[in-house]
C-alpha positions in Angstrom: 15.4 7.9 10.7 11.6 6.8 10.7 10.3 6.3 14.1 8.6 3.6 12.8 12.1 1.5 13.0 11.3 1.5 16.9 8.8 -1.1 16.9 10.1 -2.7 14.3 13.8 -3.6 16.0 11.7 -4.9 19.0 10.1 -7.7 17.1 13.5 -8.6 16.1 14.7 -8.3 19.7 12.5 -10.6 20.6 13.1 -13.2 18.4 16.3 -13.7 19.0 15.7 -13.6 23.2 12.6 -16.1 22.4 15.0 -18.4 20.5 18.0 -18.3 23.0 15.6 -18.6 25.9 15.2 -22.4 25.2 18.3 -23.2 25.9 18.5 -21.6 29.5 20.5 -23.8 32.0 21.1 -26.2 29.5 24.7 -25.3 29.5 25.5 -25.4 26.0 26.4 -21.4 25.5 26.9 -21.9 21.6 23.6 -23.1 20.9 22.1 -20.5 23.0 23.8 -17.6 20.6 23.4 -19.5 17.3 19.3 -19.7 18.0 19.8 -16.1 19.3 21.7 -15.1 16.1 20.0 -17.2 13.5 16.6 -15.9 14.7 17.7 -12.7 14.6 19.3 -12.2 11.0 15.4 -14.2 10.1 14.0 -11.4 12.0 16.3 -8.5 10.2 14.8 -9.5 6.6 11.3 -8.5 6.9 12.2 -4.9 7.8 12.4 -2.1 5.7 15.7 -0.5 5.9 19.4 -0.6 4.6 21.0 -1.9 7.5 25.3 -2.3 7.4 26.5 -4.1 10.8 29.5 -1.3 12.0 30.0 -2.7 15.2 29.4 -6.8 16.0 31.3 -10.3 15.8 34.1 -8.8 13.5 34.6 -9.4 10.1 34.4 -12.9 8.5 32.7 -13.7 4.9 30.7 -17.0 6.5 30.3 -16.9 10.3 27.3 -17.8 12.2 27.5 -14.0 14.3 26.2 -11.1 12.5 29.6 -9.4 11.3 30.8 -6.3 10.6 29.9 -5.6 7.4 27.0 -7.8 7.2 23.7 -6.1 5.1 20.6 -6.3 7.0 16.8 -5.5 6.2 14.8 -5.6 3.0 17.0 -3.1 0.8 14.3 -0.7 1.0 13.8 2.2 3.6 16.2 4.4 5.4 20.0 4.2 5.9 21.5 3.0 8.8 24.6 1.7 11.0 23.4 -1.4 13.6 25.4 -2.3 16.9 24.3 -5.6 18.0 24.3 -8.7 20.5 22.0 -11.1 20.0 22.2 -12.5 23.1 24.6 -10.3 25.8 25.6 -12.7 28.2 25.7 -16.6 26.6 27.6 -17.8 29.6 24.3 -16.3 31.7 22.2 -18.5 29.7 24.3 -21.7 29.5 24.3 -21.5 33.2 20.7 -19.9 33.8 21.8 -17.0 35.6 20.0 -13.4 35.1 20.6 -10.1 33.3 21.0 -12.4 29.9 19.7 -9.7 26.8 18.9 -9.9 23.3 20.2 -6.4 22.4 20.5 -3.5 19.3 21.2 0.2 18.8 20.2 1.7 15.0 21.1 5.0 14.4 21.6 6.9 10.8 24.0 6.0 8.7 27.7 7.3 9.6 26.3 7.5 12.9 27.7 5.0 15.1 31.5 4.1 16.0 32.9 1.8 13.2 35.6 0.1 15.4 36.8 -3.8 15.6 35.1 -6.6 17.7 38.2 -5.9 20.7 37.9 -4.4 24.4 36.6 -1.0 25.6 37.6 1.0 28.7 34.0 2.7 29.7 33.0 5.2 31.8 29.1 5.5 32.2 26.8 8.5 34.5 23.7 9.6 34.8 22.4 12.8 33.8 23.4 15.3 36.7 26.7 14.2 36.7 27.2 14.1 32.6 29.7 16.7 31.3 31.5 16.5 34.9 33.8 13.6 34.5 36.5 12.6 33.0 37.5 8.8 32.5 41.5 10.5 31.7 40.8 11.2 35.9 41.8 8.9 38.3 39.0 6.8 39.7 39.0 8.2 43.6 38.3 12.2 41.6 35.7 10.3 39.5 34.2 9.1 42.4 34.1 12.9 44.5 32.1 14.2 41.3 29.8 11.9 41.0 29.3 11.9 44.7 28.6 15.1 44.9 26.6 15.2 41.7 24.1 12.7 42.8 24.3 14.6 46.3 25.4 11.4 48.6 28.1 10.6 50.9 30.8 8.5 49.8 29.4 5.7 51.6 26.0 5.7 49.7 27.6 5.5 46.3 27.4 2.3 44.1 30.1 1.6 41.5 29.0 -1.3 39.5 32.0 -3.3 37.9 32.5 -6.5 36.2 34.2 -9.1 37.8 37.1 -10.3 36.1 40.6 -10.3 37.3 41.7 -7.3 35.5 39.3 -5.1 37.5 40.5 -6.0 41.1 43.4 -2.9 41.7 40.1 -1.4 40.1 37.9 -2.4 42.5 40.1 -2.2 45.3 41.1 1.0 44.9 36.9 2.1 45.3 36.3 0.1 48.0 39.4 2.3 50.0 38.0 5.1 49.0 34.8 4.4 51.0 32.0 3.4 48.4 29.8 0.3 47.6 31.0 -2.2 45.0 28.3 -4.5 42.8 30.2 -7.2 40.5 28.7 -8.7 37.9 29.8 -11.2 36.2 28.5 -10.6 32.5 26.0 -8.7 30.7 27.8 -5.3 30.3 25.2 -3.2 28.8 22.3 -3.5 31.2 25.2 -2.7 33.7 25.8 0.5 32.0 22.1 1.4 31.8 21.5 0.8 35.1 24.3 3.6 36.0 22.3 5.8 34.0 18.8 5.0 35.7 18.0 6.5 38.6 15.6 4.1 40.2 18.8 1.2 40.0 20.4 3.3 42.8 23.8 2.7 40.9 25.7 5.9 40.5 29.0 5.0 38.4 29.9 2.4 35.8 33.4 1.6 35.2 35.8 -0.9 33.7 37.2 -2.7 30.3 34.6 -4.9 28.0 33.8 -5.4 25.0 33.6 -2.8 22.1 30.2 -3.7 20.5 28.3 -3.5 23.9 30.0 -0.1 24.8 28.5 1.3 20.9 25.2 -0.5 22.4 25.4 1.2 25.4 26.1 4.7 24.0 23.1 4.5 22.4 20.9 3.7 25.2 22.7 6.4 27.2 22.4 9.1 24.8 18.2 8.2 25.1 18.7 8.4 29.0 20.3 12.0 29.1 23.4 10.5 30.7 27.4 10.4 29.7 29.7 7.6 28.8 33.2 8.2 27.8 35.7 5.0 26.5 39.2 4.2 25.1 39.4 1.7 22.7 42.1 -1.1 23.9 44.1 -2.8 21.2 45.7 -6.0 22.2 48.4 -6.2 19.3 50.2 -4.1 16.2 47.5 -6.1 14.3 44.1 -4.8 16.5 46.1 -1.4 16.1 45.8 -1.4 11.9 42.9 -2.2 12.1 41.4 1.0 14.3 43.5 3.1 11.8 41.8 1.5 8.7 38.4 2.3 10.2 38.5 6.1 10.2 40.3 5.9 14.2 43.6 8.1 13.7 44.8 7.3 17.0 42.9 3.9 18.5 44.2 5.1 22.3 42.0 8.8 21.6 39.5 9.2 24.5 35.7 8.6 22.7 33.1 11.2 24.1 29.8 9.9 24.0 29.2 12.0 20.8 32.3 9.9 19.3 30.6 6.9 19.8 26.7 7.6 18.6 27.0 10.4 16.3 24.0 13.3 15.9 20.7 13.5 17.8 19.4 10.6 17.3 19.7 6.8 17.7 17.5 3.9 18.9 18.3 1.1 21.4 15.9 -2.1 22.1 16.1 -5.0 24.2 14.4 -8.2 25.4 15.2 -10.0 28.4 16.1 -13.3 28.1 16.4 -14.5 31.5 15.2 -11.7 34.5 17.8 -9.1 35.8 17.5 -5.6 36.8 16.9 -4.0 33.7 13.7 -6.2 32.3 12.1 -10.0 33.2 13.3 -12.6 31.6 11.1 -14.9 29.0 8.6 -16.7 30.9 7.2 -20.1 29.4 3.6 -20.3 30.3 1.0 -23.8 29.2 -0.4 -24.4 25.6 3.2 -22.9 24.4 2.3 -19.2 25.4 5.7 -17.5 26.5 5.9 -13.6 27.3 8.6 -11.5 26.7 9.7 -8.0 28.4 11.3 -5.6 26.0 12.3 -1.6 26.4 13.2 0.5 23.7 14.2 4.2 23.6 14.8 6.9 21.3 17.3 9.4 21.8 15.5 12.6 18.8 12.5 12.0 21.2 13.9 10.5 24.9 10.8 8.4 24.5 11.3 5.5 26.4 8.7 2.3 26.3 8.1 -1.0 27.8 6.7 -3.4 25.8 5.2 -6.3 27.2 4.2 -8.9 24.3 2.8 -12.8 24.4 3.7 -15.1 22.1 2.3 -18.6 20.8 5.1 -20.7 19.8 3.2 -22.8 17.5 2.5 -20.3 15.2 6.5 -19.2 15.1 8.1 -22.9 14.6 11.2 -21.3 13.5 11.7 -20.7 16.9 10.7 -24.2 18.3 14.1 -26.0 19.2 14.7 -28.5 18.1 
């Protein structure tokens, strides 16, 4: 894969987290991801590669998303899968709340976990507990390893989980068992890079999302030395068929981290749309100047840069809304 890609999946990062930011606290969540998408696919054209969407909004023959399936790029360059969100977390930018992402992972072609648009169970580390745990284990063992691991007392650990009604035996059960609980309410992927980040002070992510965030999230994890296991979690017979006609055997099987980005190497970008832990959000400055935050990593490499660009809207009007 040319490392020139790296740069080149920013720009379209940031397109799509310049469009959607316009729309911040306007509450109006489907705007917000059709600018995000629309901007996005523009984006996708003017690089060179032979992009197929594996992982995304499912698969439809007209649809707004980017769907699985979907052929991205200019037709020339090298071959690859794409994972993608063009903006992770809608409801956080319909009602202006933070951790809100334009988001991608690329890797070579076979690479990355075909699978349908349906919910994940995730584990994520970070590197000195990766290879230790298992997400087969029960949550309080899960929780010893990485304890000792990261070399803290129970009571110092962080288990970051989203807060839905489906996690709360979940989160119950880690609060008894003596560590610290952060909920979040959306934006899954820069929750399972933060449990792979030192600095974050999170230790552990757990819980069931969505399936094209946890491919995204393998990818960044893979760059950040750190583990992720998942399950695939079919809702019907129908979601079932489908895992089967993908290449999945058995949909239930537990997905090591090498199941889900496949090889050495893979590349993950993302640009903040509105500020969270992870990156700054886009900030609107006079004379239409807006700057954007964006990280991107390589797992051949474990580069990792920040990118910090400014932007004059009136020489990109496709991204003036209207």
């Amino acid at each position: 894969m040319d490392r020139e890609l790296a740069l080149e999946i920013v720009r379209v990062t940031e397109s799509a987290a310049l469009a959607s930011a316009q729309w911040m606290g306007r509450g109006l969540k489907n705007e917000a991801d059709h600018a995000a998408t629309t901007a996005m696919r523009a984006m996708f054209d003017s690089v060179n590669m032979k992009g197929t969407v594996v992982i995304g909004e499912g698969e439809l023959d007209e649809a707004p998303m980017l769907y699985i399936g979907e052929e991205l790029g200019t037709g020339n360059g090298p071959d690859v899968d794409i994972a993608v969100d063009p903006l992770e977390g809608t409801n956080i930018v319909a009602k202006g709340h933070p951790n809100a992402m334009a988001v991608i992972a690329i890797a070579d072609r076979g690479s990355l976990l075909h699978a349908p648009d349906m919910y994940m169970e995730k584990l994520v580390v970070g590197k000195a507990a990766a290879g230790k745990v298992s997400l087969l284990d029960p949550i309080e063992k899960i929780m010893d390893i990485v304890a000792e691991a990261n070399n803290k007392r129970m009571q110092d650990l962080t288990v970051i989980i989203q807060e839905r009604p489906r996690h709360e035996e979940l989160v119950q059960r880690v609060r008894e068992k003596g560590a610290r609980v952060k909920l979040f309410g959306d934006g899954d992927v820069g929750a399972a890079i933060a449990a792979a980040t030192p600095h974050t002070g999170i230790d552990l992510f757990v819980g069931t999302g969505g399936a094209p965030e946890g491919v995204i999230s393998a990818a960044a994890i893979k760059c950040l030395d750190g583990d992720m296991q998942a399950r695939l979690v079919p809702d019907n017979e129908a979601e079932r068929n489908r895992c089967v006609s993908m290449g999945l055997e058995d949909p239930m099987q537990l997905l090591h981290l090498d199941d889900l980005v496949r090889g050495d190497d893979a590349i993950f970008a993302a640009t903040g749309v509105s500020s969270g832990e992870l990156l700054e959000g886009v900030r609107f400055l006079s004379g239409d100047q807006v700057e954007t935050d964006s990280l991107v990593m390589r797992a051949k490499t474990k580069t990792i840069r920040s990118i910090k660009a400014q932007h004059h809207l009136d020489h990109k009007p496709n991204l003036v809304m209207e």
